[in-house]
Structures are given as structure tokens and as C-alpha cells.
Wavefront OBJ file of the C-alpha trace (Angstrom):
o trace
v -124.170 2.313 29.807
v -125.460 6.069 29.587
v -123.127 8.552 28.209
v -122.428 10.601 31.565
v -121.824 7.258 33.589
v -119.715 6.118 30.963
v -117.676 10.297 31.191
v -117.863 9.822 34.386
v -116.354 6.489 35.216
v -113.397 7.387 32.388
v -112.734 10.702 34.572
v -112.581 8.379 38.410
v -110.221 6.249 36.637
v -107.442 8.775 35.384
v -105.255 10.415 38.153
v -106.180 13.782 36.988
v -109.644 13.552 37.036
v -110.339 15.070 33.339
v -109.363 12.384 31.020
v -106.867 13.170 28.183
v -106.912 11.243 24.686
v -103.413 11.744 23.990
v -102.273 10.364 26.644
v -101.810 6.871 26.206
v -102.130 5.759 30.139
v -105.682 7.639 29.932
v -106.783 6.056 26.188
v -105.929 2.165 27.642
v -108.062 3.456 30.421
v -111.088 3.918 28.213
v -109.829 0.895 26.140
v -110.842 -1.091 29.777
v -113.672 0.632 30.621
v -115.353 -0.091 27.111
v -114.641 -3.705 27.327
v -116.023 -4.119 30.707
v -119.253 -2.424 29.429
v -118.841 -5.093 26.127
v -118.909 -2.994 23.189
v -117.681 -4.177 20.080
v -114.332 -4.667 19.683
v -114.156 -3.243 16.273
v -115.984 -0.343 17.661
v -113.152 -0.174 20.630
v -110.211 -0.242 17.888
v -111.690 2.099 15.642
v -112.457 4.505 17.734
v -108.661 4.334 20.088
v -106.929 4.213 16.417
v -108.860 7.563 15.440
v -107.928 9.429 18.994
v -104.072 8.088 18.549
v -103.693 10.180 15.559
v -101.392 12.754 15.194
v -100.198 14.661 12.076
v -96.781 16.740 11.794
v -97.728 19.651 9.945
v -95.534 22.977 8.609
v -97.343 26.295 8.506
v -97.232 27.683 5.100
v -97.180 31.174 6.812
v -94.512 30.838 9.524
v -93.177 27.638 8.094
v -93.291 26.631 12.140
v -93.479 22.646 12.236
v -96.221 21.027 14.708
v -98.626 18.649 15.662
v -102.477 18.967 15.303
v -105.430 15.915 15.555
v -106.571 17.005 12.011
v -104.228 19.071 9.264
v -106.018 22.076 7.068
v -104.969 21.490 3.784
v -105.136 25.541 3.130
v -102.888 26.308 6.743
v -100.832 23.886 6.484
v -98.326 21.190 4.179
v -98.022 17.671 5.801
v -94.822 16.446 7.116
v -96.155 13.219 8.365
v -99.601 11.946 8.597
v -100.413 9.779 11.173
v -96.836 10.129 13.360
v -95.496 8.134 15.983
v -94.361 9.167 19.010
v -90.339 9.028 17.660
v -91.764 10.839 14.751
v -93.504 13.549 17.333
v -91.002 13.728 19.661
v -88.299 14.025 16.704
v -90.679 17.094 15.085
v -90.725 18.898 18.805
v -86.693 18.612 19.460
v -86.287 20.056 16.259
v -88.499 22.936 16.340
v -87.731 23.801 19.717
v -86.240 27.155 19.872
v -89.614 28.374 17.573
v -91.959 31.100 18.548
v -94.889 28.911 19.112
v -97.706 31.849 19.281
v -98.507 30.817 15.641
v -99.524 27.681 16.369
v -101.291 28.573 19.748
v -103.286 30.573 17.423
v -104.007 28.103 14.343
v -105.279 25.775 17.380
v -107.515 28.056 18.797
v -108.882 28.889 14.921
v -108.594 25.304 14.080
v -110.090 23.659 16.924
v -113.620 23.379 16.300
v -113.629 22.168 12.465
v -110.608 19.582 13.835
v -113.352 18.147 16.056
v -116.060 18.724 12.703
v -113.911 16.862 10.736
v -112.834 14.253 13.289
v -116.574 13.423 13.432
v -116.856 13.457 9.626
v -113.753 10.983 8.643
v -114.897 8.456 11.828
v -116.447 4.996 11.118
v -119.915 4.564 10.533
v -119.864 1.676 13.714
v -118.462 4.572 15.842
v -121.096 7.496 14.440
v -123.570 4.961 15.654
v -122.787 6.162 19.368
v -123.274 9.856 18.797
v -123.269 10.793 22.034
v -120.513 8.917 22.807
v -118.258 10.656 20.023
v -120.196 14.654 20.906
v -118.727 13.615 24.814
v -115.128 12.745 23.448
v -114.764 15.914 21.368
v -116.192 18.047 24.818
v -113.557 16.044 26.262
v -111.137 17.367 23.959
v -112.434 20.838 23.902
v -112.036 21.305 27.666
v -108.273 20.241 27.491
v -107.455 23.706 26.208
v -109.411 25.156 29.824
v -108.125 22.266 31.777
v -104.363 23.903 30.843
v -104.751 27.090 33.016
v -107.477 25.921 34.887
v -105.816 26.066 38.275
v -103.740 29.308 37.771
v -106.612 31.139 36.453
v -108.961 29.848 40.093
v -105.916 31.186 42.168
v -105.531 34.140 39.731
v -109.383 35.322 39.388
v -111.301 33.697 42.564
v -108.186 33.402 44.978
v -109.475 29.716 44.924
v -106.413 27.591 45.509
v -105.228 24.075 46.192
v -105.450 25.264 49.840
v -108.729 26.880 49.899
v -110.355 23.769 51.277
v -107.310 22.585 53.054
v -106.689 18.947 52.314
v -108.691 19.036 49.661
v -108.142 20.089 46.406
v -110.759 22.661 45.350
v -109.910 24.092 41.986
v -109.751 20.422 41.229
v -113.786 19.476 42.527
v -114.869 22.619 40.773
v -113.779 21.702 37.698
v -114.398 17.790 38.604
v -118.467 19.459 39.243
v -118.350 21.432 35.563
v -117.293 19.142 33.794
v -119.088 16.433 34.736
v -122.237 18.271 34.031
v -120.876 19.224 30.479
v -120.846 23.025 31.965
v -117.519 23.408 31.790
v -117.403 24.883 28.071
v -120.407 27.898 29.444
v -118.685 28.770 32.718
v -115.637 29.572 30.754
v -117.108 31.773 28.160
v -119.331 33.362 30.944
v -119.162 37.095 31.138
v -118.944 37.407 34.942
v -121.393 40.393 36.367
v -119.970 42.611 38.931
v -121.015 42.440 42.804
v -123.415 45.720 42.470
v -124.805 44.207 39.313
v -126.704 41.426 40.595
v -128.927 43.998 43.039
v -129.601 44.252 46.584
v -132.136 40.960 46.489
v -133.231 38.135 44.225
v -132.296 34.675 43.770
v -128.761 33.522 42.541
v -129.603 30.568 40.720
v -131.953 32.856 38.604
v -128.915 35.381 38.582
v -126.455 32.670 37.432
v -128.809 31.052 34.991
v -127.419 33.433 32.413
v -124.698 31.667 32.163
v -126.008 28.522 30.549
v -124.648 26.417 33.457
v -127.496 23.841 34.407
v -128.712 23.719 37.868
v -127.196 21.296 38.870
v -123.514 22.814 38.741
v -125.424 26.027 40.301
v -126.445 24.055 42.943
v -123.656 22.043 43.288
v -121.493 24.508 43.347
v -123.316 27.437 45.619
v -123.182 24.059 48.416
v -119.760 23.729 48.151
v -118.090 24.314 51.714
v -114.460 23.336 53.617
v -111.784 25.141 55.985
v -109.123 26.564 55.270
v -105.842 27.009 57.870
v -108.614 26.443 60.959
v -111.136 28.971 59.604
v -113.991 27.596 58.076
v -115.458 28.333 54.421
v -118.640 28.439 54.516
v -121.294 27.861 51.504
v -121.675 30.744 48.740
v -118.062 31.697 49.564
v -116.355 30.022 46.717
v -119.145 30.306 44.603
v -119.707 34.154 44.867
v -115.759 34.500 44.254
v -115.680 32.507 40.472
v -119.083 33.900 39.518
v -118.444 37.518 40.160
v -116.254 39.795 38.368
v -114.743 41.777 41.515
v -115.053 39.384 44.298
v -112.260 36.958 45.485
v -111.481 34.925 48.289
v -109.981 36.847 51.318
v -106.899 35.099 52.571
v -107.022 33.139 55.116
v -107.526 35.144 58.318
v -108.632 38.083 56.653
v -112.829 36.989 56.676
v -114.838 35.941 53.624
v -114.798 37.488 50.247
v -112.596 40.906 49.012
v -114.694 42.987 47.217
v -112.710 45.240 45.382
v -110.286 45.675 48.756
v -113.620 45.935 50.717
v -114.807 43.045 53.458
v -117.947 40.918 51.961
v -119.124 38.352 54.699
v -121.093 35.498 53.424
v -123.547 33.848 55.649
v -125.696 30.348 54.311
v -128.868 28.990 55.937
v -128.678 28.366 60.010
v -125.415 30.630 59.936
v -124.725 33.029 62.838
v -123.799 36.203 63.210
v -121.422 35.623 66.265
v -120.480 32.760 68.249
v -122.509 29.248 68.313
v -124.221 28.628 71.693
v -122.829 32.155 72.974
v -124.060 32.266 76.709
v -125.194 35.270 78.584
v -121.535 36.457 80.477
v -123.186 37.886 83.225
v -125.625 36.418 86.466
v -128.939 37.495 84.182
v -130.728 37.679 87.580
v -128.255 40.349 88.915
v -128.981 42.684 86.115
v -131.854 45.103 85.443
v -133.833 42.872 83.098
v -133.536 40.041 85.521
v -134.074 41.887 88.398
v -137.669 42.605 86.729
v -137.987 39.387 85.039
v -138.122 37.640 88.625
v -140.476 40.193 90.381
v -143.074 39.768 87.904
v -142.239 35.831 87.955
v -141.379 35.392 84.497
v -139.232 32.296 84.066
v -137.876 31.967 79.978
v -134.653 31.855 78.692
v -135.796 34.063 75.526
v -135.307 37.529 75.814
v -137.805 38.674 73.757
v -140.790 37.154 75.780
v -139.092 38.622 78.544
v -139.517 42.143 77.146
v -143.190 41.766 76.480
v -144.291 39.952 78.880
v -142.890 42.410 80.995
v -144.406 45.698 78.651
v -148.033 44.057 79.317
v -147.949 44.363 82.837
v -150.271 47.570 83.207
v -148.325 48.454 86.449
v -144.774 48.974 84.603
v -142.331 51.538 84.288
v -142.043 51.686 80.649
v -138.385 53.935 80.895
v -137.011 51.734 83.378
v -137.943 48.833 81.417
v -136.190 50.401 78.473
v -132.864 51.164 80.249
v -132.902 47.740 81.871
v -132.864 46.439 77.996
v -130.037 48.997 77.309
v -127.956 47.469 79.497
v -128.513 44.514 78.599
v -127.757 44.779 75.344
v -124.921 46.954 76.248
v -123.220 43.482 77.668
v -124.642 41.310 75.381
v -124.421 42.900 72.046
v -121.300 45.969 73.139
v -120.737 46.589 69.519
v -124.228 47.499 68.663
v -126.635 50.483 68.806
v -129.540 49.808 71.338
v -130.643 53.238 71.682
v -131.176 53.722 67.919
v -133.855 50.195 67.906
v -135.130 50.258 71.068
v -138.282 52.608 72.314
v -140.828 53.113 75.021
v -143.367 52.992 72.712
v -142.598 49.430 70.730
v -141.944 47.225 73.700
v -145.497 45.590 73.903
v -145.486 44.829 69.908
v -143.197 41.085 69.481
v -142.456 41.287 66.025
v -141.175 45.154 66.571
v -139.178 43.893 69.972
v -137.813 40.849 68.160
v -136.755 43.034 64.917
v -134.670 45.160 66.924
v -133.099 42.751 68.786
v -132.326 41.376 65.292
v -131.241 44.368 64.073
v -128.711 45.339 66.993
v -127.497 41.596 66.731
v -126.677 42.595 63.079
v -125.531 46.219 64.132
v -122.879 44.712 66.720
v -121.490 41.885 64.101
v -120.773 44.645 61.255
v -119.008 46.979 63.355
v -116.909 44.276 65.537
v -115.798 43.187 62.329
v -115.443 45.886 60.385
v -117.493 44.782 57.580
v -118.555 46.700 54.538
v -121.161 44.473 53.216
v -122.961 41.320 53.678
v -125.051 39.002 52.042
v -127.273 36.456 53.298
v -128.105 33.023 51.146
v -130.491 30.748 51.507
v -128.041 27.413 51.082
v -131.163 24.741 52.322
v -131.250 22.665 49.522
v -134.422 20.766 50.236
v -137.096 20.932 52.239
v -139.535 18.447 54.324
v -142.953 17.956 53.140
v -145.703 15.847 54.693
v -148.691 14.251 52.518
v -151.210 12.194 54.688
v -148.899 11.466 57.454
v -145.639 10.411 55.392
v -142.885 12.928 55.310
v -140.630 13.355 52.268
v -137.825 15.888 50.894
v -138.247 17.823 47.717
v -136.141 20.509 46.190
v -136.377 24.257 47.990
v -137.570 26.248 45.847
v -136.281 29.323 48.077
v -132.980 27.811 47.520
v -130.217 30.688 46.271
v -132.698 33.024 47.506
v -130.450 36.210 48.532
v -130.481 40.051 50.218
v -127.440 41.667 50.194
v -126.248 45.421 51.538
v -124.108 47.527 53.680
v -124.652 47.212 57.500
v -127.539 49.601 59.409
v -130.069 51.461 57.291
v -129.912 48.396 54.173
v -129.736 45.415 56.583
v -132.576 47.258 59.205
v -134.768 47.161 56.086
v -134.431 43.511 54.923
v -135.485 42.589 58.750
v -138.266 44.947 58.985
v -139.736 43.404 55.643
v -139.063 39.888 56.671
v -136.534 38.985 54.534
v -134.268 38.640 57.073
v -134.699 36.677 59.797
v -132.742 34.857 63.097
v -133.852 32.533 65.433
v -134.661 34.190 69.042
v -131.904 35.613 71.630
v -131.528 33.558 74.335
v -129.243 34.021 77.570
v -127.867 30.727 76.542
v -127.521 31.442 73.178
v -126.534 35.672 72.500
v -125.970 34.889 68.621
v -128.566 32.943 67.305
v -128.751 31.498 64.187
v -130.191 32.856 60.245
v -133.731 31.225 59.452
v -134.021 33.167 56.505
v -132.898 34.229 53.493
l 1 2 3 4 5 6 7 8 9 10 11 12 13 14 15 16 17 18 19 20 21 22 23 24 25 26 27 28 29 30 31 32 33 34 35 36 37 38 39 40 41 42 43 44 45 46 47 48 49 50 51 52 53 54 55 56 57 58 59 60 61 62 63 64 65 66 67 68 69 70 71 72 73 74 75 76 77 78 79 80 81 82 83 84 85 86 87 88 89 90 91 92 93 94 95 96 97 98 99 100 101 102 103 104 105 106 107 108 109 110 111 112 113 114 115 116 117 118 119 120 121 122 123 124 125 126 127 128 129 130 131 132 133 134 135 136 137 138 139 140 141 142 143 144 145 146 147 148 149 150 151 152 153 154 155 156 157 158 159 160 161 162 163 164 165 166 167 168 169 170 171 172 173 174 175 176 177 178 179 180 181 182 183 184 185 186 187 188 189 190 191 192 193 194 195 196 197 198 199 200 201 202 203 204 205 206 207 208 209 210 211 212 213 214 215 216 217 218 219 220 221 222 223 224 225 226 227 228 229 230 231 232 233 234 235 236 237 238 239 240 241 242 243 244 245 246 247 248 249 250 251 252 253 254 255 256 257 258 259 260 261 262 263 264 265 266 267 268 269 270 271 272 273 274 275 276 277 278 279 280 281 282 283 284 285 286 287 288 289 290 291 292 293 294 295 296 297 298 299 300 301 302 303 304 305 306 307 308 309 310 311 312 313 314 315 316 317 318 319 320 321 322 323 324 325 326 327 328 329 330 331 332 333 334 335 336 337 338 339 340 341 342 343 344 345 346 347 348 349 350 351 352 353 354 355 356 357 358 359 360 361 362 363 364 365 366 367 368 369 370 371 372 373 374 375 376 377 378 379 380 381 382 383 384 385 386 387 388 389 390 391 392 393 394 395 396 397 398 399 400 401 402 403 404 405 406 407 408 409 410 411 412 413 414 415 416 417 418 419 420 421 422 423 424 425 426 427 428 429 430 431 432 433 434 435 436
């Protein structure tokens, strides 16, 4: 069995999900799962006898009486090597009413040449299984993070046992580092600020300097629920534990608090509005329409509309541009027609379907008072075709990101292509992102 399937299976089979080798529920656990998987039972003993071990130690400093996995002959005299639990729990009721910030601190100091030496003093028939003893001391190094793993989520992201409703997200985040051995990088991570990571570029690529593999990246940046009705969409969590100054809003209160600021997050085939938003108005009774069915143009999408219409030699180029004003004006009340809309543009597509775009993005920002936004691209694989068979391989665009503050920032990124929606339609006002 390989090493992560064997972590793995140890972690399912605990009720906390992070398995713990002092407890003695979670080290029978492992006793089980290494017999089903017929390893030696010599090897099994040796190895359970070697986690069970506890020493009562005093600190020669403080003369504060403890328990550690391995004593330091220079830090400490030996009370009782290789305790029981009476002995343990008789060392703790004593020493109860002692400042323990000594020995918080030996542990931290201690911790990695307990684990050295741990290795060391082992069985050869156990050092056999390297990677099976370098996994049990991660295991024990992560206990220390697992502590004040949920308190420092709520405390730094906002990300709480509720974020994801039913589910338990503090929980699958550290279920997803852990698992992927990333657990030990994320926490020493020195998180970049918001403004640090630039106005475009690609997040995994950002992230990468973290350590953390690609597959917690990518894990993670797909991670999605609802919380309290409203739903959390991908990037949302992820921005809000990989950024310095970026939380999770409460619930009501949008996506992401930057700094006391509104950050909306939007993934791949996300919309800036309402899904399948239809036209509130008799189209035909309006302007546009009006024109539309003189010049016997039948299509749903506004933007053919528009040209088609501009082409026709025999229009009124300024009553074709009001008729689109008021349009808008209905369809998108929030936005700025005037300021993307000319007489001059309305026979180029790519300029008429920009600035429908760009009033679409205009009319979101200022109906919901948003101070920046940034768009992901959250597709994590993409459909290829070789002689007729189709397959999926990884996106490559995948984490791909522009990010800025609503009009002259945003107007850019869809002028350059680097922001893109689907076309308006009368039966659908808010279409939705096809790229980042």
C-alpha cells in the first residue's frame, strides 16, 4: 500500500479527520489498518510501542513537570520514562496550577530533534518503511497547527464551520492540506497583500511561492458551497486564506472584505447579474425593436441587432444611437450608455459588443456598490479532440486572473480581451464570463 493511501485511509477512519498518535482510539485505528494491509506483526508492535511513549520530565530551569515524546537530557531531569497513563494523568493533576508557557516553548524548540531522535532510537524493521515513519512524524508535526486550526480560519479568513453551511469547511481545507503533505508550507506561508499580487497574472503561479503543490492550489481555488442561502462561489475561500487583507464578508454582506472595502469574486461561466435575466419590457414596443422589425431583423442577440441595423446605408445613425440608449437605460439602469456608446462605432462588432460588455460591468459595480473585482478563470480542464476522439486535459489557463476597480481598469481588460461575456440577449440581460 503507497504511503498517501495508507495517510489517507488512517485520516477517513478517525472522527477528526487528522489522525492523532496519542490517542489511543486513533493508534488501534492504525493498529487495524496495518493488519488489513498484512505487515509484519513485529513491525505493527514496534512501531505502536514507540508512538505510546511518553516521558514525565522536570525542567531544570522552571523546575515545571511535563510530558514530551522524547526527553533532552540538557533541558530536562526524568521523572519517569516511559509513563502510563495513571503515571501521566498523576504528573498533570499535580502540576496543575503551573505557568505552562515554559513548556509551550521547550515544545516548540524541542519538536523537531524529538521527531530526529524518534527516527534515530526506532527499529531497524520499522526504518525499513521510511516513508512510512517521515509521514508519522508530519503527522505529528501538524498536531501543533491542527490545535488552532479552526480559530485561526474564523480569525484570519472569516472561514467558519458555517461558511459552507452544512458542511464543515475549515475542516476540508485542512482535510485538502494535509492530505497533500502541504499543510506544514501553508502555515509558514508569508501571505502577500491584495495589491501585491498585481492587476493580472495567474494565481497558481502567484501561490506557487508558497511551496504548496498544485494540487492543494487547485484543489483549493475549486472549492465552492452556500452559506445562509447565498452562494460561495469558487476563489472566494481561497482568495480569503491566501491573502493577507482579504476575508470572507459575512453572510449577506457580498464576497470578500478587503480591508473594509467590497471585493466580488467571479469564476468561469459566472454572471454579472441575474441567470437567464429576460428583457422586462415588449422589445418590439421600444426604439430598438421598433427598427429591428422595419428592417426585418429577427435575433434575440442584441448586438447583431445593432449592426445589422448600422449597415443599412439608409439609417439614421443618431436615432439608432438613442434607440440603444434607451435600451440600455431599461436593461442595464445602473450603467453608463452614453460614456460606451457612439455614432461612429456602431458598424464595428467587436467595438458594439465591448461596450455592451462594458456597461453590463458598469451597471453591476455601481448597483452593488463594489470597490473592486476580480475575475478567475476556475475551468479546470478543457476538451481536446485528436482524430475524431475527444478527451479532457488540464487548462492550462486555469487560475488565470485580472483584477481592478470598476470603469476605467475593468473597460481596459475588455478592450484587450482579457475580459470577456457571452452575448446580451433579450432573454438573457446578464450573460455569463467566458473569460478570464
Amino acid at each position: 500500500m503507497k504511503l498517501n493511501e495508507l495517510t489517507r485511509e488512517w485520516s477517513y477512519r478517525v472522527p477528526t479527520g487528522s489522525p492523532d498518535p496519542t490517542d489511543a482510539g486513533h493508534v488501534e485505528v492504525l493498529r487495524g489498518i496495518l493488519q488489513e494491509k498484512k505487515y509484519p506483526r513485529r513491525f505493527i508492535e514496534a512501531l505502536l510501542d514507540r508512538l505510546r511513549e511518553i516521558d514525565i520530565v522536570k525542567n531544570k530551569e522552571t523546575g515545571n513537570v511535563y510530558t514530551v515524546k522524547t526527553a533532552d537530557k540538557k533541558k530536562h531531569d526524568i521523572v519517569k520514562k516511559d509513563a502510563s497513563d495513571a503515571d501521566v494523568k498523576k504528573a498533570k493533576d499535580v502540576d496543575k496550577s503551573d505557568d505552562y508557557e515554559d513548556e509551550r516553548s521547550d515544545a516548540e524548540q524541542q519538536e523537531q530533534q524529538q521527531i530526529d531522535d524518534w527516527i534515530n532510537n526506532i527499529p531497524d524493521s520499522i526504518k525499513q518503511d521510511t516513508e512510512l515513519v517521515k509521514q508519522l512524524a508530519r503527522t505529528i508535526r501538524n498536531r501543533s497547527i491542527e490545535k488552532t486550526w479552526d480559530s485561526n480560519m474564523s480569525d484570519n479568513a472569516n472561514v467558519t464551520g458555517n461558511t459552507f453551511g452544512k458542511r464543515n469547511a475549515p475542516q476540508e481545507i485542512f482535510n485538502i492540506l494535509s492530505g497533500n503533505d502541504d499543510l506544514q508550507n501553508y502555515d509558514a506561508y508569508d501571505k502577500p497583500s491584495y495589491e501585491a499580487i498585481g492587476s493580472q497574472g495567474n494565481l497558481i503561479n502567484v501561490f506557487g511561492e508558497s511551496n504548496m503543490s498544485y494540487e492543494s492550489l487547485r484543489e483549493l481555488l475549486s472549492m465552492f458551497g452556500s452559506e445562509s442561502g447565498r452562494g460561495v462561489g469558487k476563489g472566494e475561500t481561497f482568495l480569503s486564506m491566501m491573502l493577507d487583507d482579504v476575508q470572507m464578508a459575512d453572510a449577506g454582506a457580498g464576497d470578500l472584505n478587503w480591508n473594509g472595502k467590497y471585493l466580488e469574486v467571479k469564476g468561469s461561466g459566472a454572471r454579472v447579474g441575474k441567470r437567464e435575466r429576460v428583457f422586462p419590457r415588449q422589445f418590439d414596443k421600444t426604439s430598438l425593436g421598433q427598427l429591428a422589425s422595419g428592417a426585418g431583423i429577427d435575433s434575440k442577440f442584441i448586438k447583431t441587432v445593432v449592426v445589422e441595423l448600422a449597415s443599412d446605408p439608409n439609417i439614421d445613425r443618431e436615432e439608432l444611437l438613442n434607440s440603444i440608449l434607451e435600451f440600455e437605460e431599461i436593461a442595464h439602469p445602473h450603467g453608463d450608455a452614453k460614456k460606451y456608446f457612439s455614432v461612429d462605432m456602431l458598424d464595428d462588432p467587436a467595438k458594439v459588443r465591448n461596450a455592451f460588455t462594458k456597461n453590463l460591468m458598469a451597471n453591476y459595480a455601481a448597483e452593488h456598490g463594489l470597490d473592486k473585482l476580480i475575475f478567475i478563470n476556475t475551468k479546470e480542464t478543457i476538451k481536446r479532440s485528436v482524430k475524431g476522439e475527444e478527451f479532457l486535459e488540464r487548462n492550462p489557463a486555469f487560475g488565470n486572473f485580472v483584477t481592478g476597480s470598476p470603469g476605467e481598469t475593468i473597460d481596459r481588460f475588455v478592450d484587450e480581451g482579457l475580459l470577456v461575456t457571452a452575448n446580451i440577449a433579450l432573454d438573457n440581460l446578464d450573460p455569463a464570463i467566458a473569460k478570464p
